[in-house]
C-alpha positions in Angstrom: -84.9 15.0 5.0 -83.2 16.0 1.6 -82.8 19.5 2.9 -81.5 18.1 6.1 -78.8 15.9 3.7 -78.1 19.0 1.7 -77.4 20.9 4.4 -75.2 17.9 5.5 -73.1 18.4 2.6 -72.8 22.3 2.9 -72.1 21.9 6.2 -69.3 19.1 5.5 -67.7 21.1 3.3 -67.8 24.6 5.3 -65.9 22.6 7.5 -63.8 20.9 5.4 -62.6 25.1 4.2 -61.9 25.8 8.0 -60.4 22.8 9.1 -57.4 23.7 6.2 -57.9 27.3 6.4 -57.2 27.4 10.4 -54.1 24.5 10.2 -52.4 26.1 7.3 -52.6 29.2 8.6 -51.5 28.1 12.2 -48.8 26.1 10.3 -47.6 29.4 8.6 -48.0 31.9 11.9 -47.3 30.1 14.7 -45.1 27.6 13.8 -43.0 28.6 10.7 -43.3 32.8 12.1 -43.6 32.7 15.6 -41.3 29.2 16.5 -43.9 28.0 18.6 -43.5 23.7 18.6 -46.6 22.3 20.2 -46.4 18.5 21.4 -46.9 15.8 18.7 -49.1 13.2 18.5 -48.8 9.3 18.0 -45.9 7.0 18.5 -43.0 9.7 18.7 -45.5 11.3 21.5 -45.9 8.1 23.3 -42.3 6.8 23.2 -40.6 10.6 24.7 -40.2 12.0 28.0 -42.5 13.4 30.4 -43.2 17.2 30.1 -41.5 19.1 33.0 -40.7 22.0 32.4 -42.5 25.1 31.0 -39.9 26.2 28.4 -40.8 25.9 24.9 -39.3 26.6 21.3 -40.3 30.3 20.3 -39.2 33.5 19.4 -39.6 36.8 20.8 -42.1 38.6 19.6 -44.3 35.3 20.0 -46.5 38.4 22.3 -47.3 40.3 19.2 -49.0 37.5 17.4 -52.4 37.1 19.2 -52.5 41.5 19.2 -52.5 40.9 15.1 -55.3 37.8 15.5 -57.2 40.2 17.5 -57.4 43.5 15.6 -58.1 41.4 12.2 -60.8 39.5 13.9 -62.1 42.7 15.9 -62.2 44.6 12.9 -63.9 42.2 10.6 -66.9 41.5 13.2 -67.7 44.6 14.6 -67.2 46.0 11.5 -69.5 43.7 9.2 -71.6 41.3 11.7 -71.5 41.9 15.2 -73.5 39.0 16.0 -70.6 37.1 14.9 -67.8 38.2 18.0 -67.9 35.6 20.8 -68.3 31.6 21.1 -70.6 31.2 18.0 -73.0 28.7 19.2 -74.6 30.9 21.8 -75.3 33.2 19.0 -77.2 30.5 17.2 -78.7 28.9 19.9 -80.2 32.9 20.3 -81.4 32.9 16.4 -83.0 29.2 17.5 -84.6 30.5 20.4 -85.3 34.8 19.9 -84.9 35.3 16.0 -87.4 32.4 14.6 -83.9 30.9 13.2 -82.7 33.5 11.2 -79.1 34.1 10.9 -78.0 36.6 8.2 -76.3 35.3 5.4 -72.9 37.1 5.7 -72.4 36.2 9.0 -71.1 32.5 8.4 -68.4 34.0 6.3 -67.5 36.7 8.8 -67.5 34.4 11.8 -65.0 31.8 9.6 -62.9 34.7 8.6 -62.1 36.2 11.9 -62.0 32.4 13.8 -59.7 31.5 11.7 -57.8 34.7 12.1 -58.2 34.0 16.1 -57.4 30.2 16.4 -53.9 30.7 13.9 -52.4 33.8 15.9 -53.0 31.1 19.0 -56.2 32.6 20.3 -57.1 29.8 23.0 -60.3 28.8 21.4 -62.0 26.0 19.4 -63.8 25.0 15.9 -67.0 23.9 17.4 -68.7 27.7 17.8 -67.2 28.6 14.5 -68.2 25.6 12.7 -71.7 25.6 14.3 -72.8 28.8 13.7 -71.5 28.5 10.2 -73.5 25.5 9.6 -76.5 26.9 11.7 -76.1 29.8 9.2 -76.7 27.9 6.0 -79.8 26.1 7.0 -81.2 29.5 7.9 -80.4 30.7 4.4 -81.7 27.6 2.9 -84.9 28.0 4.6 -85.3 31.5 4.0 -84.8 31.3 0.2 -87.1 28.2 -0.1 -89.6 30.9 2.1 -90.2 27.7 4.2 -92.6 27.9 7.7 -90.4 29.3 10.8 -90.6 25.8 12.5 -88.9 24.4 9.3 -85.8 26.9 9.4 -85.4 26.0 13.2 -85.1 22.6 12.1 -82.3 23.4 9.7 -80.6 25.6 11.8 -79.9 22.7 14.1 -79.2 20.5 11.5 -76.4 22.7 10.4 -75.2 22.9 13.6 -74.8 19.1 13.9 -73.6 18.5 10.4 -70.9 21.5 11.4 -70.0 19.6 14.7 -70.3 15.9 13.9 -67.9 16.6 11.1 -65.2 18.9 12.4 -64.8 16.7 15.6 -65.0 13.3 13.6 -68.7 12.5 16.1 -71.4 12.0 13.8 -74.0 10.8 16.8 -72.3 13.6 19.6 -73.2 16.3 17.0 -76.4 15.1 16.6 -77.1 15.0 19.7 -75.3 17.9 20.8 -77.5 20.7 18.3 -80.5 19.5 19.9 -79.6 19.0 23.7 -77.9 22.4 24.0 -80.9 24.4 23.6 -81.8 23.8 27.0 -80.5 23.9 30.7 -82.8 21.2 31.6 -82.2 17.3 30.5 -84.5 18.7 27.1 -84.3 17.5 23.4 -85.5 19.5 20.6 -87.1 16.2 19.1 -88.5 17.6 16.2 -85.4 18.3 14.9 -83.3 14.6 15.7 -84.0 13.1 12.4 -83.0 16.1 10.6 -79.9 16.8 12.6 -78.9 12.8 12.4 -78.8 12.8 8.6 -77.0 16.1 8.4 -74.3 14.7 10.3 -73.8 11.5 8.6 -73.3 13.4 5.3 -71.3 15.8 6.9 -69.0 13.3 8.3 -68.7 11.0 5.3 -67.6 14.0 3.7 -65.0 15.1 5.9 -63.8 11.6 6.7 -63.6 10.7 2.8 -61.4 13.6 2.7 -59.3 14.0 6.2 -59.5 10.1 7.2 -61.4 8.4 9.3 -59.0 8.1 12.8 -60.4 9.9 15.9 -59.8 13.4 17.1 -57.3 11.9 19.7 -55.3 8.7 20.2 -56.0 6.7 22.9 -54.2 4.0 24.7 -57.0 1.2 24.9 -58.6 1.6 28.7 -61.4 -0.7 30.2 -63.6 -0.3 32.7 -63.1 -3.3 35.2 -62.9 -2.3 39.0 -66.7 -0.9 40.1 -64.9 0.5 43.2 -63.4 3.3 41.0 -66.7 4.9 40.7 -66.4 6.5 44.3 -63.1 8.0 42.8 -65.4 9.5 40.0 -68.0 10.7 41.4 -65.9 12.5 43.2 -64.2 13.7 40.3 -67.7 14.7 39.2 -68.1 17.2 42.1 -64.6 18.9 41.1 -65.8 19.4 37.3 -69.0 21.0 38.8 -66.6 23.4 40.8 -64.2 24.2 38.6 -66.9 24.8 36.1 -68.4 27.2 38.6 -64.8 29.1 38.7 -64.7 29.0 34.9 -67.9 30.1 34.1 -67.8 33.2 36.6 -63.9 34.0 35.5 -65.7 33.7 31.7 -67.9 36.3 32.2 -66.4 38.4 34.6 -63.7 39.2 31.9 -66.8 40.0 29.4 -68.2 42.1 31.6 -64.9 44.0 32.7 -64.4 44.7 28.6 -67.4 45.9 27.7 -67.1 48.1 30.6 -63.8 49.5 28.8 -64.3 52.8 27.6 -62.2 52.2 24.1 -63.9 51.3 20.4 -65.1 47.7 20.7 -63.0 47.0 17.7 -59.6 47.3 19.4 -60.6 45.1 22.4 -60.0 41.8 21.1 -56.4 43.1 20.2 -56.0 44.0 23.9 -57.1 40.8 25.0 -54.7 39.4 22.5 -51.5 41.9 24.0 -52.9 40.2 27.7 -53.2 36.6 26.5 -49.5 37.2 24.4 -47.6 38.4 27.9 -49.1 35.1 29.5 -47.6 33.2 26.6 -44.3 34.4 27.2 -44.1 32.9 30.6 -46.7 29.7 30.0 -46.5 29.2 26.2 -48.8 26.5 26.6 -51.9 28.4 27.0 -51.9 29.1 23.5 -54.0 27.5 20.2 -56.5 24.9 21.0 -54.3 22.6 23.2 -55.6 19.2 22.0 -51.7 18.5 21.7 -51.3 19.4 25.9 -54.5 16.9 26.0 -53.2 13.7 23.7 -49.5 14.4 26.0 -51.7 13.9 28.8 -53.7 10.8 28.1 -50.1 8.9 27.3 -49.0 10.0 30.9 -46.6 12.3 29.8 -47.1 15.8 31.8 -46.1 16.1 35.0 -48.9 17.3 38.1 -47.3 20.8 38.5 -47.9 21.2 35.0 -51.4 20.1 34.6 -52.3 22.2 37.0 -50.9 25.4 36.2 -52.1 24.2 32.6 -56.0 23.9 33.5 -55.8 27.3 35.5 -54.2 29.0 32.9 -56.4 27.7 29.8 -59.5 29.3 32.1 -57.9 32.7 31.9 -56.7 32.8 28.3 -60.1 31.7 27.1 -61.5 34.5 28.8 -59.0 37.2 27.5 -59.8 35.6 24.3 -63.7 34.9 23.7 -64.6 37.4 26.7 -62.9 40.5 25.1 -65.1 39.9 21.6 -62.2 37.3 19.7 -64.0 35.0 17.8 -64.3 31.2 18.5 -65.2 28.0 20.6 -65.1 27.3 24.1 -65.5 23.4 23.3 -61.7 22.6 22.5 -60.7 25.0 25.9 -63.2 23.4 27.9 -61.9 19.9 26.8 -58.1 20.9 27.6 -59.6 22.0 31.3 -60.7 19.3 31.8 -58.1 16.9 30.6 -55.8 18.6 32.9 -58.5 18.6 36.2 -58.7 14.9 35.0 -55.2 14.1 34.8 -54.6 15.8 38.1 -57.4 14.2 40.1 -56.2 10.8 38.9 -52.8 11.4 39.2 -52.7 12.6 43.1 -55.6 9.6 43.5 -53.0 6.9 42.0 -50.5 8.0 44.2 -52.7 7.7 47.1 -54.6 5.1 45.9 -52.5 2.9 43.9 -54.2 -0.4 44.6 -57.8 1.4 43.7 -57.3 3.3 40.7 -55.0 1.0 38.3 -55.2 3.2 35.3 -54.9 7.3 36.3 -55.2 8.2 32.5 -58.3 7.1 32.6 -59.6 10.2 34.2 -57.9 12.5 31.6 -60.9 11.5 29.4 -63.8 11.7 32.2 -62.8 14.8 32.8 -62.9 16.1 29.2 -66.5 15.2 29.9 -67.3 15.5 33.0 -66.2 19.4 33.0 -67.7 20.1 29.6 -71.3 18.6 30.3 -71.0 20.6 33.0 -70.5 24.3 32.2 -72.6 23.5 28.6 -76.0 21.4 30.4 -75.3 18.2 27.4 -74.7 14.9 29.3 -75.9 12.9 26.7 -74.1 14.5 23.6 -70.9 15.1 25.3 -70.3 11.6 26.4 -71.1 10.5 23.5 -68.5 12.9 21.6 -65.9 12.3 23.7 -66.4 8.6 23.3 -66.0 9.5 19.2 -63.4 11.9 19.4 -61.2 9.6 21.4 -62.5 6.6 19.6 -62.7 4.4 23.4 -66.5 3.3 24.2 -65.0 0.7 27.0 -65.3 4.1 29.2 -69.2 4.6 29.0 -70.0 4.1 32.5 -68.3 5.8 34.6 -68.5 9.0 31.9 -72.4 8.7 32.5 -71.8 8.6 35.6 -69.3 12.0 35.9 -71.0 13.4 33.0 -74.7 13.5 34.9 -73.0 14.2 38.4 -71.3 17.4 36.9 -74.1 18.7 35.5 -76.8 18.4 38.5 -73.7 19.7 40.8 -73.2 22.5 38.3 -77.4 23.5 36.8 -78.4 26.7 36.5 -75.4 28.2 35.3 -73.9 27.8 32.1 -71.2 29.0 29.4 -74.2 29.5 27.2 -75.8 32.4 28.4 -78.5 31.5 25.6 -79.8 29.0 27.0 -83.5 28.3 28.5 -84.5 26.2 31.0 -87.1 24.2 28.7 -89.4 24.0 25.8 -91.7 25.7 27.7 -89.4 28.4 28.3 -88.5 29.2 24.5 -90.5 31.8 22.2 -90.1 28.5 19.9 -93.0 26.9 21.7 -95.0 29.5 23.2 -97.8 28.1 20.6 -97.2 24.7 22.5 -97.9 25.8 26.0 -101.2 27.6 24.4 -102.4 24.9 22.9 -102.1 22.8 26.4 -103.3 25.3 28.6 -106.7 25.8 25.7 -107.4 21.8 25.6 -111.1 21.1 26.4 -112.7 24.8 25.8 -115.3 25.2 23.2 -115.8 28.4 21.1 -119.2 28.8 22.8 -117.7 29.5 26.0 -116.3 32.3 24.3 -120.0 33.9 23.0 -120.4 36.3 25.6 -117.0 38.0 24.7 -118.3 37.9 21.1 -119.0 41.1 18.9 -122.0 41.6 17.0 -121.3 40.8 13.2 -122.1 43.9 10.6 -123.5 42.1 7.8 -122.9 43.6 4.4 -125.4 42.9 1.7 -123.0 41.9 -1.3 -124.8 44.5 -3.5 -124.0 47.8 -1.3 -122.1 50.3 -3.1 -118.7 51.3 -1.3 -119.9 54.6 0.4 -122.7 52.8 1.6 -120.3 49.9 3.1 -118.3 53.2 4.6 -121.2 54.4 6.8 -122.1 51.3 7.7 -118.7 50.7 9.3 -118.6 53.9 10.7 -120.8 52.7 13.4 -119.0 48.8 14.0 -116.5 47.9 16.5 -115.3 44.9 14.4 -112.1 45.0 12.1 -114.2 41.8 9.6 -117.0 42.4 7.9 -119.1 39.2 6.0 -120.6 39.6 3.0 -124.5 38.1 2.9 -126.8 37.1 -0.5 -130.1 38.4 0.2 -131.3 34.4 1.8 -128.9 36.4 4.2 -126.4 33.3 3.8 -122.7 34.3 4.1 -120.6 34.2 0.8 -117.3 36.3 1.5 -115.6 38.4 4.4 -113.1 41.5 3.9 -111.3 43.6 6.4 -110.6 47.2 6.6 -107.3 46.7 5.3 -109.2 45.3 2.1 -111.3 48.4 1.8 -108.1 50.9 2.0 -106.3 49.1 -0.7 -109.7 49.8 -2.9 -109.6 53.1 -2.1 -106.3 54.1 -3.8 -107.4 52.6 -6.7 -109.0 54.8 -9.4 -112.4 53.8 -9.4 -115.6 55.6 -9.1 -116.8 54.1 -5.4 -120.2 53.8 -7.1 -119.1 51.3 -9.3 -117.3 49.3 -6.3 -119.6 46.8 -4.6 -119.3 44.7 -1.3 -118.9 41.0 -4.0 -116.1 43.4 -5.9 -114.0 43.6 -2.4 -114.8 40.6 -0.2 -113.1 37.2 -0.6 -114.9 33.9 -1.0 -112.8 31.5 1.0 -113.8 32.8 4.5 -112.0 30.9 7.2 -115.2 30.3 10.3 -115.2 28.4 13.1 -118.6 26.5 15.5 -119.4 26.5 19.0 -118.1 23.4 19.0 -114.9 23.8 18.1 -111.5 23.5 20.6 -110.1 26.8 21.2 -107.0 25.3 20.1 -108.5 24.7 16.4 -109.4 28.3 16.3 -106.3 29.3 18.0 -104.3 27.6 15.6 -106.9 29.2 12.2 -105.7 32.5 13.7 -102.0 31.9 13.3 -101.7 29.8 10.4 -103.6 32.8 8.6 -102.4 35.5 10.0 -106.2 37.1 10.9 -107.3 39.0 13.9 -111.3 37.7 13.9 -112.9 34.9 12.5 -116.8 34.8 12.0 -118.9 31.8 14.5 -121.3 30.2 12.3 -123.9 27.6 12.8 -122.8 23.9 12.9 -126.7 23.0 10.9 -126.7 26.2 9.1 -122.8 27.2 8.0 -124.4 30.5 6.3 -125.5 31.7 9.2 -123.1 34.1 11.4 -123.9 34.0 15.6 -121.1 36.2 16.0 -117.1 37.6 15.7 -114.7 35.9 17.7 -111.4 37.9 18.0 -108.3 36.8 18.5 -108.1 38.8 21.8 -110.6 37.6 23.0 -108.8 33.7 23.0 -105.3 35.4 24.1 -107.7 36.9 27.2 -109.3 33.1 27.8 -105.7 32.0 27.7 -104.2 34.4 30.0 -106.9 33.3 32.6 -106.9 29.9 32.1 -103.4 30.4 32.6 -103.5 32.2 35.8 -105.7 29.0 37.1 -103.3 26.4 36.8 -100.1 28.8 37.7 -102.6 28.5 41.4 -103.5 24.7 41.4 -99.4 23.7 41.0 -98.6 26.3 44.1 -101.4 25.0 46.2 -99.9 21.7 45.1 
């Protein structure tokens, strides 16, 4: 739990560097060089006119800008960590999942560099993958330099994450949530790591709010939840999410899969995404940067349906010249602004349909933020709860549970994070678990017939002595035996070849001078799942059977084989009883 806190505060403050290293620099390039004027928020937002019109302040060589975005940020991740290019948290949900949680240290500082350099030269894409995998990145390196277990640096991965996330979207209990429901495509926590994740995102956020304020994300008008008949209106709203997710998700990967078919060095094709994504801009300028302004315009009623529209379509394809092409950053802001505008569409053409049933159209603006997002990224849970956080209005909660969980069992098996697996049973992070299960109730006796003979070595054999004995064993162990015959060591072969570039006469080398004391055994009447789990915790490939009564005594050599084999059948069995059932 200190570690978890620790990484909380790393984490706070890596994201406290990139929230002022990506406004500042948008501040300088966008605004101040390229003339670009975004919508504002608050009070001088809420009291102009409606948006109607796609003509916005800029100059015009505003095209150029997300070419220079993209060759900095091509350059600087394929060139120093190419793990880095893309939507970050897919690359650590792969580290969780394929690389035992490691992450290598310079790719935090990589991935913030080039985001940065992508979100300021109005790159549509977010903080969140940025932020997470930089967090994620810490607790790796935490846990590598305290040489702490694998399960251990899993656990600050995610807690990294989640202090990342909670912080840089003001949503202490979303990012909690959110590092350990995204693992998976199925409704799956990794609960191991909740606890961990919870107090890294408390510290994290007390940090950043001590420093940035504590207002949400997004103002708000103050909505209620008060007519149960508008929850026909969104569940329908629900089933659009799921297919427009569907659209985005193909369009998302299509475009990856059209760039790396490009026959050009990888370096250059984030810039040519950026050239793609800066002609768009000149005609619909409002594709570019994250777009949370487009979204707060949107939740006061100020963009007109035309608009929203063309807004949502067009966010799906410059995301996908962006992130597709190998830019670096998140697909959380984009997929929030998509489905702001889906939202504010859907409630806007219901209203005027409708306008007896659905009082409040806005209201849809923020269901659809979360309706199209836990649908495309599998979280329910953690994205209602964000966008409750980020938008600072909890009166919403049940119809976005409602949208939320409707999007998502519409949508299933397809996500924007390729990384994902279905379950915990699916993830090399719990093969051990499914073992263990499938072992429960066999004995090591069971196991006796598979067993090898043990070669007992007196403990006063001279080494070439011990070497013609082995010559004729077809086990890798070899116990040591006082001449009651009682076992008082084991060594391997591996012990005997790292005596044998010593510089010792191999007379003077007996079988007590190479054997250990502290032999790890096993009794018939042990769980395989015990001796499963004496195997991996010491890294051996036998382990010597002795008598319950008589723990000297060796009955044989059970490999580790020899349980994988058990396994594999047992396996097979039960794969056979669920099809028959």
């Amino acid at each position: 739990m200190l570690l978890s806190a620790l990484v909380g505060l790393v984490a706070g403050a890596g994201a406290l560097a990139f929230y002022f290293a990506t406004d500042t620099a948008t501040e300088w390039i966008l605004v101040h060089w390229g003339g670009l004027h975004t919508p504002g928020h608050g009070n001088a937002l809420q009291s102009g006119g409606v948006v109607n019109s796609l003509k916005m302040s800029h100059r015009w060589f505003l095209f150029v800008i997300p070419v220079l975005g993209g060759l900095v940020s091509g350059w600087l991740v394929f060139r120093f960590a190419p793990e880095a290019e893309g939507h970050g948290t897919d690359a650590a949900i792969e580290a969780f999942h394929q690389k035992k949680g490691l992450i290598r240290g310079r790719v935090p500082v990589v991935k913030a560099i080039a985001s940065v350099a992508t979100i300021s030269t109005g790159g549509s894409a977010g903080r969140e993958g940025p932020i997470a995998q930089i967090g994620a990145g810490f607790g790796s390196f935490l846990a590598d330099r305290l040489k702490l277990s694998v399960s251990d640096r899993r656990v600050l991965l995610l807690a990294g994450m989640a202090g990342g996330v909670g912080a840089t979207f003001r949503a202490p209990l979303g990012g909690a949530l959110f590092a350990v429901e995204v693992l998976y495509q199925d409704p799956e926590f990794e609960h191991e790591g909740l606890i961990p994740c919870i107090i890294s995102s408390i510290v994290a956020y007390s940090l950043f709010g001590a420093v940035t304020g504590w207002s949400p994300l997004l103002a708000t008008p103050a909505f209620r939840f008060e007519h149960p008949v508008e929850l026909g209106f969104y569940l329908l709203l629900g089933i659009a999410c799921a297919i427009l997710g569907t659209g985005y998700v193909k369009t998302f990967y299509y475009a990856r899969d059209r760039f790396v078919a490009l026959n050009m060095p990888t370096w250059l094709k984030p810039a040519l995404g950026g050239l793609i994504l800066g002609v768009m801009a000149m005609f619909v300028p409002q594709v570019l940067g994250s777009g949370y302004g487009w979204v707060q315009a949107a939740l006061y009623g100020k963009m007109a349906l035309w608009l929203m529209v063309l807004l949502g379509l067009g966010k799906i394809i410059a995301t996908s010249l962006t992130i597709s092409s190998g830019g670096s950053g998140g697909v959380f802001a984009p997929s929030l602004v998509i489905g702001a505008m889906l939202g504010g569409s859907f409630g806007a053409v219901v209203h005027a349909l409708f306008p007896m049933l659905l009082a409040e159209p806005r209201t849809c603006v923020i269901i659809g933020m979360a309706g199209f997002f836990a649908g495309v990224a599998n979280t329910p849970i953690a994205t209602l709860i964000m966008v409750s956080e980020l938008t600072g209005n909890y009166a919403l909660l049940a119809p976005l549970m409602l949208v939320c969980v409707v999007a998502m069992v519409f949508f299933r098996r397809s996500s924007i994070y390729q990384q994902q697996v279905t379950g915990r049973v699916d993830s090399p992070a719990h093969l051990g678990d499914l073992v263990v299960n499938v072992l429960a109730g066999i004995s090591v006796g069971e196991l006796a017939e598979f067993g090898r003979e043990p070669t007992l070595i007196p403990e006063d054999m001279p080494l070439n002595d011990i070497i013609e004995q082995m010559s004729g064993s077809d086990t890798n162990y070899f116990p040591v035996i006082d001449r009651q015959g009682e076992m008082t060591g084991i060594f391997s072969i591996n012990d005997l070849r790292r005596i044998l570039h010593e510089e010792i006469p191999p007379s003077l080398i007996l079988a007590r001078d190479v054997a250990i004391s502290q032999v790890v055994t096993t009794i018939p009447e042990e769980s395989l799942t015990l001796a499963l789990r004496k195997f991996t915790r010491r890294g051996i490939e036998e382990i010597p059977v002795v008598d319950s009564e008589h723990p000297g005594k060796v009955l044989f050599m059970l490999s580790r084989r020899a349980v994988l084999t058990r396994y594999a059948s047992e396996l097979e069995k039960k794969k056979g009883v669920f099809a028959e059932t």
